[in-house]
PyMOL commands that place a pseudoatom at each C-alpha (Angstrom):
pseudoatom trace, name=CA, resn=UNK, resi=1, chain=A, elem=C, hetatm=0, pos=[123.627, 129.245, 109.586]
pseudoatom trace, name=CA, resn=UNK, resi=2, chain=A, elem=C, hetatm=0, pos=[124.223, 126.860, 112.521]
pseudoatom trace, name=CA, resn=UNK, resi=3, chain=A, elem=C, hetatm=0, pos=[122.612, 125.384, 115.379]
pseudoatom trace, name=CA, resn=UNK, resi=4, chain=A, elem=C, hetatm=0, pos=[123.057, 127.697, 118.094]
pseudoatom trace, name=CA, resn=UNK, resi=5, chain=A, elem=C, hetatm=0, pos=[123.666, 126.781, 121.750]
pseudoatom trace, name=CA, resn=UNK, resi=6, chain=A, elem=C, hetatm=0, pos=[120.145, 127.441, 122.916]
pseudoatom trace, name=CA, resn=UNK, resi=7, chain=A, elem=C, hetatm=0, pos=[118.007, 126.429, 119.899]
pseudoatom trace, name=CA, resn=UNK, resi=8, chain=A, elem=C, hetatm=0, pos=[117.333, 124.993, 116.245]
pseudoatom trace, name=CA, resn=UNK, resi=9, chain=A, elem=C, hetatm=0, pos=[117.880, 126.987, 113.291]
pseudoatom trace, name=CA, resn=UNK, resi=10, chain=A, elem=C, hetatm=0, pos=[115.201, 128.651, 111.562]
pseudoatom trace, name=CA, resn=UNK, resi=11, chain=A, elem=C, hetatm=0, pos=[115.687, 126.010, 108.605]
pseudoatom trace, name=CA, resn=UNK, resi=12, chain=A, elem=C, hetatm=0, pos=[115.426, 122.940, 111.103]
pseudoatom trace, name=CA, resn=UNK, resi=13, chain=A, elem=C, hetatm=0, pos=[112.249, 124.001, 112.868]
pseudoatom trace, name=CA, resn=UNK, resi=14, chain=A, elem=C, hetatm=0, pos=[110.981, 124.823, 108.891]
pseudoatom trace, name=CA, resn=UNK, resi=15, chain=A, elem=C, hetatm=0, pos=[111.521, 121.065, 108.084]
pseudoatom trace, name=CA, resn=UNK, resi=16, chain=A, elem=C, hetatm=0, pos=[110.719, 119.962, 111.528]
pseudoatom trace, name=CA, resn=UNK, resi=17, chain=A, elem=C, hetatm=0, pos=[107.330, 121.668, 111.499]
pseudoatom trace, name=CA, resn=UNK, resi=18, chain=A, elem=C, hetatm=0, pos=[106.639, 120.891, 108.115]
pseudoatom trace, name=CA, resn=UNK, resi=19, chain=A, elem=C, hetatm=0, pos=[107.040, 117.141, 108.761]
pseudoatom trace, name=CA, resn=UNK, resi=20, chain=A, elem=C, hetatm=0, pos=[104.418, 117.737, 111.970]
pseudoatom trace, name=CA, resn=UNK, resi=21, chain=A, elem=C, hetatm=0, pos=[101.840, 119.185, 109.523]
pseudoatom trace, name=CA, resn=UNK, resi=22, chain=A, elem=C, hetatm=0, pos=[102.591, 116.506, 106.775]
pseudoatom trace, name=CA, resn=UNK, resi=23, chain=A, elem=C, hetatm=0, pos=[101.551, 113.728, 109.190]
pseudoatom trace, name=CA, resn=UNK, resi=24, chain=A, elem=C, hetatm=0, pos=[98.378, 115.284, 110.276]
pseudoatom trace, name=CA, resn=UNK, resi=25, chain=A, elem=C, hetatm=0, pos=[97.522, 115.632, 106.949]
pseudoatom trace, name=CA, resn=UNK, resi=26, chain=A, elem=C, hetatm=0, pos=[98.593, 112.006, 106.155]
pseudoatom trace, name=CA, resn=UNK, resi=27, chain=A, elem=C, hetatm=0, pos=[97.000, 110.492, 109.408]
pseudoatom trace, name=CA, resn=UNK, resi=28, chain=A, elem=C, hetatm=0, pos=[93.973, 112.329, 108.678]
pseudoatom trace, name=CA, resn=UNK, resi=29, chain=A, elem=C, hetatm=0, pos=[93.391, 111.151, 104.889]
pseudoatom trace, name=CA, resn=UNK, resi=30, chain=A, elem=C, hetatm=0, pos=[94.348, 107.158, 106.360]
pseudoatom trace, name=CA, resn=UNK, resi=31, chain=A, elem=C, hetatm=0, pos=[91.417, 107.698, 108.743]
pseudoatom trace, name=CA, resn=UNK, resi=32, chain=A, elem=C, hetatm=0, pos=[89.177, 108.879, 106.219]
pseudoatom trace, name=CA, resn=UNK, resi=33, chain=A, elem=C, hetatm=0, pos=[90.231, 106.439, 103.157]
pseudoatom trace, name=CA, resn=UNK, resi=34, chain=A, elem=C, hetatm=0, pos=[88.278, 103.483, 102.411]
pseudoatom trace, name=CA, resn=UNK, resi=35, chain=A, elem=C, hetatm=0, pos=[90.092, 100.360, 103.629]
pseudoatom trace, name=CA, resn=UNK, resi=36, chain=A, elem=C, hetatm=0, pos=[91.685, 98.883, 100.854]
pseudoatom trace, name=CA, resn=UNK, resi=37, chain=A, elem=C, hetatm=0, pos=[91.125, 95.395, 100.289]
pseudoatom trace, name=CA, resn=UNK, resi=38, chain=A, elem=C, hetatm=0, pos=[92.172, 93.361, 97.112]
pseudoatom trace, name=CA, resn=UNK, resi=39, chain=A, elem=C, hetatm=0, pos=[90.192, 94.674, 94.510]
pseudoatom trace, name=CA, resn=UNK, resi=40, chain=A, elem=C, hetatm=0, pos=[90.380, 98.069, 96.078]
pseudoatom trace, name=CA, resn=UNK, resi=41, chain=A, elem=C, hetatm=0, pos=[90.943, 101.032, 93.116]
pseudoatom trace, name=CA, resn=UNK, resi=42, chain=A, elem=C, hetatm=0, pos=[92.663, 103.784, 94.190]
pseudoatom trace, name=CA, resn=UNK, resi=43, chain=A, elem=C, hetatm=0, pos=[90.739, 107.218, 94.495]
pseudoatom trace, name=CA, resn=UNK, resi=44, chain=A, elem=C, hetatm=0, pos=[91.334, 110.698, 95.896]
pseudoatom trace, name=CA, resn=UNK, resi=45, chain=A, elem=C, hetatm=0, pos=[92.153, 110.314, 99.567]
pseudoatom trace, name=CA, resn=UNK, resi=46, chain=A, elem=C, hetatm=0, pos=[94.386, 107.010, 98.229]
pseudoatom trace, name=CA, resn=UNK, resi=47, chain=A, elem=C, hetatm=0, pos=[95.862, 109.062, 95.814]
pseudoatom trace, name=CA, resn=UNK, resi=48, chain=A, elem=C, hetatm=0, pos=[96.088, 112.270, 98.473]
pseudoatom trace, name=CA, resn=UNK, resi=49, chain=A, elem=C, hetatm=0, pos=[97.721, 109.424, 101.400]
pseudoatom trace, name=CA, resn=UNK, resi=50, chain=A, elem=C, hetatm=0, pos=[100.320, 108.290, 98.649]
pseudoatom trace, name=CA, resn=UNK, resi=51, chain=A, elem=C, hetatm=0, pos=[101.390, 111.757, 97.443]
pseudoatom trace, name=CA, resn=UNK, resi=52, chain=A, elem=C, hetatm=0, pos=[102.252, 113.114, 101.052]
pseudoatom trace, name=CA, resn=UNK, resi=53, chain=A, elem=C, hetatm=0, pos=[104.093, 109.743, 102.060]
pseudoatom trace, name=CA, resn=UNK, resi=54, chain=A, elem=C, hetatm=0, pos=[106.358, 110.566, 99.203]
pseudoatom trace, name=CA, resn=UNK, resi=55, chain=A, elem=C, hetatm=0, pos=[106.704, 114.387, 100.005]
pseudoatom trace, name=CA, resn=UNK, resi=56, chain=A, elem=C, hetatm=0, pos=[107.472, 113.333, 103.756]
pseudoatom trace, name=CA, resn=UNK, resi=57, chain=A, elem=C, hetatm=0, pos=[110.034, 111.275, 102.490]
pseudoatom trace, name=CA, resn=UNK, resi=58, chain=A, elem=C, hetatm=0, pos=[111.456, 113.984, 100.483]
pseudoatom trace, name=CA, resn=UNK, resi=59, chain=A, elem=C, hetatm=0, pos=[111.349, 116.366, 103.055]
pseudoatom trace, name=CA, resn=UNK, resi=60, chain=A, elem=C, hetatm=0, pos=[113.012, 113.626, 105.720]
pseudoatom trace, name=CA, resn=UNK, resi=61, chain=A, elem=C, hetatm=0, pos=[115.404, 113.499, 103.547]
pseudoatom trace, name=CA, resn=UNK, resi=62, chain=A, elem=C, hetatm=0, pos=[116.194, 117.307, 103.005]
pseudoatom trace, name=CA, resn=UNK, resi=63, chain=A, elem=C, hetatm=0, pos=[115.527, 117.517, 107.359]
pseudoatom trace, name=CA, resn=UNK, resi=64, chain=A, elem=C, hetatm=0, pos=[118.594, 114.592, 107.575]
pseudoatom trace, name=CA, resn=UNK, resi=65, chain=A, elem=C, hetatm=0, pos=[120.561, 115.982, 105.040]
pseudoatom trace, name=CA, resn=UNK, resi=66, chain=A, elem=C, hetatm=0, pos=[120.067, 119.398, 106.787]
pseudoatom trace, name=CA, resn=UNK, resi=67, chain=A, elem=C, hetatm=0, pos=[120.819, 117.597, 110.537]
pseudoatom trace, name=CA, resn=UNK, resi=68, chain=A, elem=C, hetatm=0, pos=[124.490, 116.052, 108.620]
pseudoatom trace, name=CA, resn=UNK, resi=69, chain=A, elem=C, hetatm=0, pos=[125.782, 119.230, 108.454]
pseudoatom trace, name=CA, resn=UNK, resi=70, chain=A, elem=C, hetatm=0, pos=[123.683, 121.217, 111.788]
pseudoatom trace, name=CA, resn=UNK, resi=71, chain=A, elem=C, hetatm=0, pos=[124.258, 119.187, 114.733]
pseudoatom trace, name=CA, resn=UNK, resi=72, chain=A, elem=C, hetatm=0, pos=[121.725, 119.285, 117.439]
pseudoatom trace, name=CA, resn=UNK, resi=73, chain=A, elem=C, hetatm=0, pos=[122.605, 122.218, 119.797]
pseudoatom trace, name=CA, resn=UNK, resi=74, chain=A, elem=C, hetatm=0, pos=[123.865, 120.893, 122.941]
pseudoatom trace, name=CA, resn=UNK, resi=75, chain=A, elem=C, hetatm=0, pos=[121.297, 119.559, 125.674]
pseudoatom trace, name=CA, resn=UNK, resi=76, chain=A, elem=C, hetatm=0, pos=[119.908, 121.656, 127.994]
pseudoatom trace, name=CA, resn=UNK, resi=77, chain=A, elem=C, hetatm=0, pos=[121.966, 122.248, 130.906]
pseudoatom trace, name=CA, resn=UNK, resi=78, chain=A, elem=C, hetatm=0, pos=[120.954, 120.111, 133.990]
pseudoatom trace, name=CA, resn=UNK, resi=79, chain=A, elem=C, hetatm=0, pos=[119.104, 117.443, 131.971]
pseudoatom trace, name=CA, resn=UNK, resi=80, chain=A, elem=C, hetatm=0, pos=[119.594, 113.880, 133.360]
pseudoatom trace, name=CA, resn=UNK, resi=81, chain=A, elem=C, hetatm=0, pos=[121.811, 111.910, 130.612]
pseudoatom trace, name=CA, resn=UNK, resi=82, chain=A, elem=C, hetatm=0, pos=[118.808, 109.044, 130.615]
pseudoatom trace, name=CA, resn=UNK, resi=83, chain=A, elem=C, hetatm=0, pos=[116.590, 111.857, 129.346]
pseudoatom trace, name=CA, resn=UNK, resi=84, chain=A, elem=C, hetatm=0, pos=[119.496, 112.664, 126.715]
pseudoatom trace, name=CA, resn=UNK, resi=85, chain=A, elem=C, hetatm=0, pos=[119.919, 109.495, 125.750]
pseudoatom trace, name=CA, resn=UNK, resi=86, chain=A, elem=C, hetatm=0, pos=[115.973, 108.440, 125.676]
pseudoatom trace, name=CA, resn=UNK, resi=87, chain=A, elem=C, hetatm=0, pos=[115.395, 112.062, 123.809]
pseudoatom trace, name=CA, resn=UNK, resi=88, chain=A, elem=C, hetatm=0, pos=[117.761, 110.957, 120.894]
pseudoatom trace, name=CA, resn=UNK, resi=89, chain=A, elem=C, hetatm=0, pos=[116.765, 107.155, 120.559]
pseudoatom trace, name=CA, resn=UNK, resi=90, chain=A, elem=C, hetatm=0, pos=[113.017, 108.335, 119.945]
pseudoatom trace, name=CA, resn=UNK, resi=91, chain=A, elem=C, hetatm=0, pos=[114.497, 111.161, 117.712]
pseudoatom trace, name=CA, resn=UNK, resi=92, chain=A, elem=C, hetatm=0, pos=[116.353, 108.381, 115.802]
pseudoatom trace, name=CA, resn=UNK, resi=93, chain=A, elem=C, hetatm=0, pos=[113.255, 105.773, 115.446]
pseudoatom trace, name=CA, resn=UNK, resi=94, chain=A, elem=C, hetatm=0, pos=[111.372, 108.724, 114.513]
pseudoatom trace, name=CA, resn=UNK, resi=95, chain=A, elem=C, hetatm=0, pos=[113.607, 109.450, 111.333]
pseudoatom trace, name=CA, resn=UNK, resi=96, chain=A, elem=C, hetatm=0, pos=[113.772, 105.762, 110.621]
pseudoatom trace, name=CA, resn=UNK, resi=97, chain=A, elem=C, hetatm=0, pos=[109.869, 105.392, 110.731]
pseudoatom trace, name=CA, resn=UNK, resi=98, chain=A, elem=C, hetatm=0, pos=[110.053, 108.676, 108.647]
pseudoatom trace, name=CA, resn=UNK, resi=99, chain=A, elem=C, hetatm=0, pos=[112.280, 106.533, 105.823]
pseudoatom trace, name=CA, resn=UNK, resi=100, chain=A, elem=C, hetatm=0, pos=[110.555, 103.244, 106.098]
pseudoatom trace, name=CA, resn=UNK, resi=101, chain=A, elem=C, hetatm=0, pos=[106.969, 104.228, 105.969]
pseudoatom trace, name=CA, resn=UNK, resi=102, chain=A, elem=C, hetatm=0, pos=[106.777, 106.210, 102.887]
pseudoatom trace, name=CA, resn=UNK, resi=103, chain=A, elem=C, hetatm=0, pos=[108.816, 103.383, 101.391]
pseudoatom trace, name=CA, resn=UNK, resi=104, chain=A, elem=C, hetatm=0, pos=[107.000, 100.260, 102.255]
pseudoatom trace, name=CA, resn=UNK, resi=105, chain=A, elem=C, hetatm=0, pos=[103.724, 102.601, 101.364]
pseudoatom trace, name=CA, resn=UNK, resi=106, chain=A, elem=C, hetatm=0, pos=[105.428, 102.896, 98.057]
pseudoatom trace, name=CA, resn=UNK, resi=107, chain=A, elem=C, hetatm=0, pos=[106.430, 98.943, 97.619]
pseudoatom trace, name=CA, resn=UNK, resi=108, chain=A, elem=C, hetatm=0, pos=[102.680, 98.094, 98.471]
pseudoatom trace, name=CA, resn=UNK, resi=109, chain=A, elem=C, hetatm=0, pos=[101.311, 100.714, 96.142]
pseudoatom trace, name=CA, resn=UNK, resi=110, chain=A, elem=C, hetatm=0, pos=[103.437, 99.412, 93.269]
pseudoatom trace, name=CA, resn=UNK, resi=111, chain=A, elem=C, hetatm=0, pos=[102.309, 95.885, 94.434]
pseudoatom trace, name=CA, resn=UNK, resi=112, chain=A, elem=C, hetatm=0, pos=[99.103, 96.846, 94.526]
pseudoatom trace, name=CA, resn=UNK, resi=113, chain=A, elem=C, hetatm=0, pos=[99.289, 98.471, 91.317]
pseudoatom trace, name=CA, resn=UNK, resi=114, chain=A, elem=C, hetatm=0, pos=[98.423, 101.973, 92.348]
pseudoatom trace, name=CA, resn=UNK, resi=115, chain=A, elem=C, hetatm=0, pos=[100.368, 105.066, 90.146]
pseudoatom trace, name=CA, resn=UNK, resi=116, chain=A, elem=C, hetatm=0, pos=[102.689, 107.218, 92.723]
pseudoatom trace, name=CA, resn=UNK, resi=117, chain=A, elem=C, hetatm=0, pos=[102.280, 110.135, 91.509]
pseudoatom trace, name=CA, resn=UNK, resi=118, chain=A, elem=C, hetatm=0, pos=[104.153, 113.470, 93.075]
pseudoatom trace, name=CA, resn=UNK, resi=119, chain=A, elem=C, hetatm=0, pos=[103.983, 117.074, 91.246]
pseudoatom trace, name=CA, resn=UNK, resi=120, chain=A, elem=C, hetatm=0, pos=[102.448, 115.521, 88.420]
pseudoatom trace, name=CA, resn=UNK, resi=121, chain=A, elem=C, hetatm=0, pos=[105.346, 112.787, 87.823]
pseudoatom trace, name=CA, resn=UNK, resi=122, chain=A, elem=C, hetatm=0, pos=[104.590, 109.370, 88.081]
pseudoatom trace, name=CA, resn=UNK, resi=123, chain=A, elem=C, hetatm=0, pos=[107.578, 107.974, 90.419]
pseudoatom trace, name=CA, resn=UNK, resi=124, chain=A, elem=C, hetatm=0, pos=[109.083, 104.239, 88.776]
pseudoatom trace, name=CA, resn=UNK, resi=125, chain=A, elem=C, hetatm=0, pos=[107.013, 101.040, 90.686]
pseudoatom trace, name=CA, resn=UNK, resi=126, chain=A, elem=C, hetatm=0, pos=[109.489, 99.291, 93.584]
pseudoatom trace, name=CA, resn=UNK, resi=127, chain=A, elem=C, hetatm=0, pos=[107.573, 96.043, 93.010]
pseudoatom trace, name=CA, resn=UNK, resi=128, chain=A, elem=C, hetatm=0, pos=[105.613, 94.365, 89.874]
pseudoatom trace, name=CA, resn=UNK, resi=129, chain=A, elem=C, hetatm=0, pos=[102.387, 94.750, 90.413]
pseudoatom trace, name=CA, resn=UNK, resi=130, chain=A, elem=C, hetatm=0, pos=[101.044, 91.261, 92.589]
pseudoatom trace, name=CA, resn=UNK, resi=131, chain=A, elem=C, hetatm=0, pos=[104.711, 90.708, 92.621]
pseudoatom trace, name=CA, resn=UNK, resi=132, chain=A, elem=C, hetatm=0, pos=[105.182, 87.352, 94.790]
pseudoatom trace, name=CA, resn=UNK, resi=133, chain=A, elem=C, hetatm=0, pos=[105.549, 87.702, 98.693]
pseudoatom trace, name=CA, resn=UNK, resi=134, chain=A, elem=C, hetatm=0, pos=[104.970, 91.524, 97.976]
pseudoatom trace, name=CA, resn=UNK, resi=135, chain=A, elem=C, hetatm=0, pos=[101.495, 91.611, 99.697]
pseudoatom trace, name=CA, resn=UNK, resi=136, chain=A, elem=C, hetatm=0, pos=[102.943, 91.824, 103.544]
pseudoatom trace, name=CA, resn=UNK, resi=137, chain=A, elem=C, hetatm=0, pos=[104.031, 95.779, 102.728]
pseudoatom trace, name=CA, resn=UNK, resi=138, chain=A, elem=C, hetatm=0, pos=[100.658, 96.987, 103.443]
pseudoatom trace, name=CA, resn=UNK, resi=139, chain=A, elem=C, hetatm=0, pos=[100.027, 94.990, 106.614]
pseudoatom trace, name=CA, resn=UNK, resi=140, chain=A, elem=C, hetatm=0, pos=[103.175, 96.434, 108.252]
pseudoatom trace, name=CA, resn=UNK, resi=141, chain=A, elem=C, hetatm=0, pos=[102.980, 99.474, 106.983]
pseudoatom trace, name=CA, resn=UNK, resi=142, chain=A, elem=C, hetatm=0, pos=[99.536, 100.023, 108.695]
pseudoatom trace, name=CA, resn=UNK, resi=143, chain=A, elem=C, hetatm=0, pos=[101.483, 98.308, 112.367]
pseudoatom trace, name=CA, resn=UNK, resi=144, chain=A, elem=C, hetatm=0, pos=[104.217, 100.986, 111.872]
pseudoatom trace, name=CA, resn=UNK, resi=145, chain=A, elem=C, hetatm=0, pos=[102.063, 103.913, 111.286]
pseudoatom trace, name=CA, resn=UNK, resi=146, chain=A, elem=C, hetatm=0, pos=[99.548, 102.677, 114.194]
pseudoatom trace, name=CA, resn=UNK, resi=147, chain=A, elem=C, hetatm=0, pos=[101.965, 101.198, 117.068]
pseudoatom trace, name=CA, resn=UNK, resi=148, chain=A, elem=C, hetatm=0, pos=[104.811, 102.296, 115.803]
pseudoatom trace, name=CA, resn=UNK, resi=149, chain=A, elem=C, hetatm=0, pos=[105.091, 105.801, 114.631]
pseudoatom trace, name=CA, resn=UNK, resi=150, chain=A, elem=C, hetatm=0, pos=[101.941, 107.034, 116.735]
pseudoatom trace, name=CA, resn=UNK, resi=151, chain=A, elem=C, hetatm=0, pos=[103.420, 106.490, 120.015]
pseudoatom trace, name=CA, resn=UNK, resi=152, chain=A, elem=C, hetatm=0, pos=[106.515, 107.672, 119.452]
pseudoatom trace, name=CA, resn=UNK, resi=153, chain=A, elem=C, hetatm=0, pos=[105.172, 111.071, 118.458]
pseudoatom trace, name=CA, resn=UNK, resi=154, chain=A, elem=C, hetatm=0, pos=[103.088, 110.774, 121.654]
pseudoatom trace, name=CA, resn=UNK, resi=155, chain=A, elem=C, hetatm=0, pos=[106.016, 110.357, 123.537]
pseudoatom trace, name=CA, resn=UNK, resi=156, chain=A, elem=C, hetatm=0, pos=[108.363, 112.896, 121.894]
pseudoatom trace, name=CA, resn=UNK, resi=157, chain=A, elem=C, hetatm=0, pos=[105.010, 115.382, 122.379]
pseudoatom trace, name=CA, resn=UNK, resi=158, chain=A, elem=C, hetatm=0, pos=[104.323, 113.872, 126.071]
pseudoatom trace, name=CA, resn=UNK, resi=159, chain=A, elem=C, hetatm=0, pos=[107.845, 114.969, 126.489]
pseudoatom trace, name=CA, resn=UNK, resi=160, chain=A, elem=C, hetatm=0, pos=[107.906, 118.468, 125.066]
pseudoatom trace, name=CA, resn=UNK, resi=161, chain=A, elem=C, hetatm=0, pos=[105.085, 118.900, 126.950]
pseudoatom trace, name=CA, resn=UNK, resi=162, chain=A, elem=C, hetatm=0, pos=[106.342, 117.658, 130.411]
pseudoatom trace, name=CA, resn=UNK, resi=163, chain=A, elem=C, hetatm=0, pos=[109.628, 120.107, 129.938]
pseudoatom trace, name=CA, resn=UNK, resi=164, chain=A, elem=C, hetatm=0, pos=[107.745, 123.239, 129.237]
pseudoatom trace, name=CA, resn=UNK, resi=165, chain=A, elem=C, hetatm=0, pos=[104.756, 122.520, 132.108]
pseudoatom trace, name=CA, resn=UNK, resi=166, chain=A, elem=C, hetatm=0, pos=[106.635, 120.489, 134.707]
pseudoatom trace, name=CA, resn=UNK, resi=167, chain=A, elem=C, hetatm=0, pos=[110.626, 121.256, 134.097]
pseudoatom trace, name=CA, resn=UNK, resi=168, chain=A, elem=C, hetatm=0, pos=[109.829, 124.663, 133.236]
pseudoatom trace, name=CA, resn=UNK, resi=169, chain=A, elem=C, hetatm=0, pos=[113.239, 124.637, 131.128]
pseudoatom trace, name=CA, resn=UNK, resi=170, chain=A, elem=C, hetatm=0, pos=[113.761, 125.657, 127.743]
pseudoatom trace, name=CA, resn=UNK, resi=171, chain=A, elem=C, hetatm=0, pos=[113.613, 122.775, 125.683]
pseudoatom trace, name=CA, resn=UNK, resi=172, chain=A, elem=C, hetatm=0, pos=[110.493, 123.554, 124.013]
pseudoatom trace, name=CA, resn=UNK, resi=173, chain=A, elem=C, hetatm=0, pos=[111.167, 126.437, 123.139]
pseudoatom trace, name=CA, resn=UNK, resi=174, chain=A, elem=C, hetatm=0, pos=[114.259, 125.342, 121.096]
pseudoatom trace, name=CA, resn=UNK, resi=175, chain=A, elem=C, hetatm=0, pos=[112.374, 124.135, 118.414]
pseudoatom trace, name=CA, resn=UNK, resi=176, chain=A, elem=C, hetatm=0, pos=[109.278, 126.511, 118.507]
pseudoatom trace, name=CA, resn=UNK, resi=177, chain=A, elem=C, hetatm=0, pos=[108.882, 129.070, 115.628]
pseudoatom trace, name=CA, resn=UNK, resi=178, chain=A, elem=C, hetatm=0, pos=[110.554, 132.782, 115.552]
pseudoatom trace, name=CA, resn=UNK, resi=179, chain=A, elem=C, hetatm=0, pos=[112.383, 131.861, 119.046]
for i in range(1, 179): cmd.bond("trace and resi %d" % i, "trace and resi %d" % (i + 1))
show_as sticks, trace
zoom trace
């Protein structure tokens, strides 16, 4: 099953959308979770935050695995090729935040000491626990997630958003389920 010329396939907007509800569920539980200071222990929203970064790492990696061999479908016809090229470079950061996030949330959890734990398995540590010059993972994880990661869903939504109400084209709708 490919990428057709007018949208994503039923497999892409499954991993796409899944990602979209992943990160409201992991934005939500890094709202709610105590802040986690030195002698922080970690309980069940820590535990809940850690478990999804890892499962939206494994699913970015099934979504870029999938993209490898599914090219995008073409852009829309009459697009300006500075929204092409914008559209891809925040598609791009947005799979790199996707990769680095879950990872430097799993270096500072092993630094911190925390068990990642997904389906039950505890995953191997990245870092010794207080490792030295470990303790900066958390910090910029937090400024990715925040800055980084937040407005460049805003945009890519802003954008969506603009096509469908303002363009009136189909670019939306590419992506959207059972289109």
């Amino acid at each position: 099953m490919s990428n057709t010329t007018t949208g994503y396939t039923g497999t892409a907007k499954a991993l796409h959308w899944t990602i979209v509800a992943l990160l409201i569920v992991q934005f939500i539980a890094a709202w709610t979770m105590p802040d986690i200071k030195r002698d922080t222990k970690p309980d069940t929203l820590i535990n809940l935050h850690i478990s999804v970064g890892v499962l939206i790492l494994f699913v970015a990696v099934l979504r870029l695995t999938w993209r490898a061999g599914h090219p995008e479908p073409p852009p829309e016809d009459g697009l300006p090729p500075r929204q092409v090229q914008s559209a891809r470079a925040v598609h791009w950061l947005l799979y790199a935040l996707l990769f680095v996030l879950p990872v430097l949330g799993w270096l500072n959890a092993s630094w911190r000491g925390f068990p990642v734990i997904m389906f039950g398995l505890e995953l191997p540590k990245l870092l010794a626990t207080r490792a030295p010059g470990g303790g900066w993972t958390g910090d910029v994880h937090a400024l990715l997630a925040t800055y980084g990661l937040l407005t460049l869903v805003g945009l890519h939504v802003a954008a969506a958003l603009y096509h469908y109400f303002i363009r009136r084209d189909g670019v939306l709708q590419r992506m959207l389920p059972g289109r």
